[in-house]
NUDO-661724 format. One record per residue (C-alpha): x negated, y negated, z negated. Coordinates in steps of 0.05 Angstrom, whole numbers, plus 5000, padded with zeros to 4 digits. Layout:
<nodes>
XYZ ...
</nodes>
This chain:
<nodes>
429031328466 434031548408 430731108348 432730548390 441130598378 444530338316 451130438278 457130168312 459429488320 464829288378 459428788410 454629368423 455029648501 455330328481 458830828433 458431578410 461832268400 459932538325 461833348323 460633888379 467533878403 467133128423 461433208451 463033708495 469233438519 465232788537 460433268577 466633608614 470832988638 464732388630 458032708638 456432038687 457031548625 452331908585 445731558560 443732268521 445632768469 442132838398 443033508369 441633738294 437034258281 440734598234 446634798293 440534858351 443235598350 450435568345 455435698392 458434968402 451234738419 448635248467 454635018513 452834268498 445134468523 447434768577 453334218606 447933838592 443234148646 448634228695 450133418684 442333208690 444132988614 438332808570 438933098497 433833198446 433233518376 433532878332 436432938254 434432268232 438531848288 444432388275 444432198196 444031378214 449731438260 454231938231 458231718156 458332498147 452633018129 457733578170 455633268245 451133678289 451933358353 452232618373 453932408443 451931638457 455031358532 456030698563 462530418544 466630268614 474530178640 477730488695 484830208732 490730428729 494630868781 500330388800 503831078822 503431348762 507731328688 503030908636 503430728570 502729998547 501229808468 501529048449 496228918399 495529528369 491129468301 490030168275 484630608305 487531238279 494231068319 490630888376 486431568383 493031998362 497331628412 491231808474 492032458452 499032528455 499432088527 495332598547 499133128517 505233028557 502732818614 502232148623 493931918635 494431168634 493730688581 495030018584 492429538522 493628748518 488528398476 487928238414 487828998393 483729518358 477229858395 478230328438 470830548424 470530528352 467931288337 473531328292 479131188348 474931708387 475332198339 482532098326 483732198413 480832868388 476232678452 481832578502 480231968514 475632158563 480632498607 484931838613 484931218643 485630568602 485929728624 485129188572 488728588587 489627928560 496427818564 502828198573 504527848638 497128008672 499628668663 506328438690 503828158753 499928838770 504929278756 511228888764 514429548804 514129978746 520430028704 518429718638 521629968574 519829578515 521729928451 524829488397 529729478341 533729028365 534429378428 539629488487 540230168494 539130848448 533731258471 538531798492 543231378528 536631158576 537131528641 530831408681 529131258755 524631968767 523831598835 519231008802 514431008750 515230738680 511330378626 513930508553 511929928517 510229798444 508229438399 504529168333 504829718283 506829138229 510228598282 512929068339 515228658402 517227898405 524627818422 520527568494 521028328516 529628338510 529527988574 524028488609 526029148629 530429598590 529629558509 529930238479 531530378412 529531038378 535431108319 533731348257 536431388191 537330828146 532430938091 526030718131 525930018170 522530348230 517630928254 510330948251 508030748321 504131388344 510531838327 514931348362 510531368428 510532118407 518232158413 518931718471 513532058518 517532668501 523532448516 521532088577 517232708604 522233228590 525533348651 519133268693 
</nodes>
């Protein structure tokens, strides 16, 4: 069943975990999405992939012993374990804080920023279209796998986010902005959405007039932050009495 997968491309239906530790954290919080798990034999023995055999018994997981497939789908000669799963979405808690990024165009931001949503807290994602894959393997690795313990929502346009979520307190973060980060005192009685966006084009002077704009001062000699240590900052500061 394994010759039968190819390496990525955003129009396929499914996508993979390349290294152990992915792997494993897709078995722990994902086991469901699974299609199955191709192991080298060179790491059979190891550690890392004992506990991948054996979530993978306790899921009903296929998995098979299949070098060839792991060298077509893996740039690296280092990866011993591929997971491959269905790609899928899952909605947002309209209780809960979320995160929203505007066209975001890096997959290395995107996977750091999962990881750090998920870091302090804060397990939804929201991303309006046009933006980076979610599912490239290289996003994926950069989530460090937490992307499976989160829940994320594509949407087309800022305002189809809007209309869903309309009683969250929305925070857009812009240079041009209202308030100082420090000066914001949030509602712990409602949820938020920190909002960002484009790593080159941030937000549209459209967002002054939504929410509270938040500004994150820094000094002079840069024009602005990268966008994962901004949401980085922000989550932190926004989490820190919670």
């Amino acid at each position: 069943m394994a010759n039968k997968f190819r390496t990525y491309k955003k129009d396929l239906d499914y996508s993979y975990t390349l290294g152990i530790f992915l792997t494993i954290e897709l078995l722990t919080y994902k086991p469901h999405q699974i299609i199955t798990v191709l192991i080298h034999s060179k790491a059979q023995d190891s550690d890392g992939v004992k506990k991948i055999i054996d979530l993978c018994k306790m899921n009903n997981v296929p998995y098979e012993i299949n070098d060839k497939m792991i060298n077509i789908l893996s740039p690296k000669d280092n990866c011993f374990a591929v997971g491959i799963f269905n790609k899928y979405e899952e909605k947002l808690d309209k209780t809960e804080n979320h995160v929203v990024l505007v066209n975001p165009s890096n997959s290395g931001n995107l996977g750091t920023i999962i990881r750090t949503c998920l870091g302090f807290g804060v397990k939804n994602l929201a991303i309006i279209k046009p933006s980076v894959d979610i599912f490239d393997p290289k996003t994926v690795r950069a989530s460090m796998g937490a992307l499976f313990n989160l829940s994320f929502s594509y949407f087309n346009h800022f305002e189809d986010y809007y209309k869903v979520f309309h009683n969250h307190d929305i925070y857009p973060f812009m240079l041009n902005a209202k308030l100082k980060i420090y000066e914001v005192n949030p509602n712990k009685n409602k949820p938020f959405a920190l909002t960002f966006g484009n790593e080159s084009s941030g937000l549209d002077d459209s967002f002054l007039s939504i929410g509270t704009s938040v500004i994150i001062p820094h000094h002079s000699t840069i024009d602005s932050l990268n966008l994962s240590i901004a949401t980085g900052i922000a989550l932190y500061e926004f989490t820190k009495n919670t």
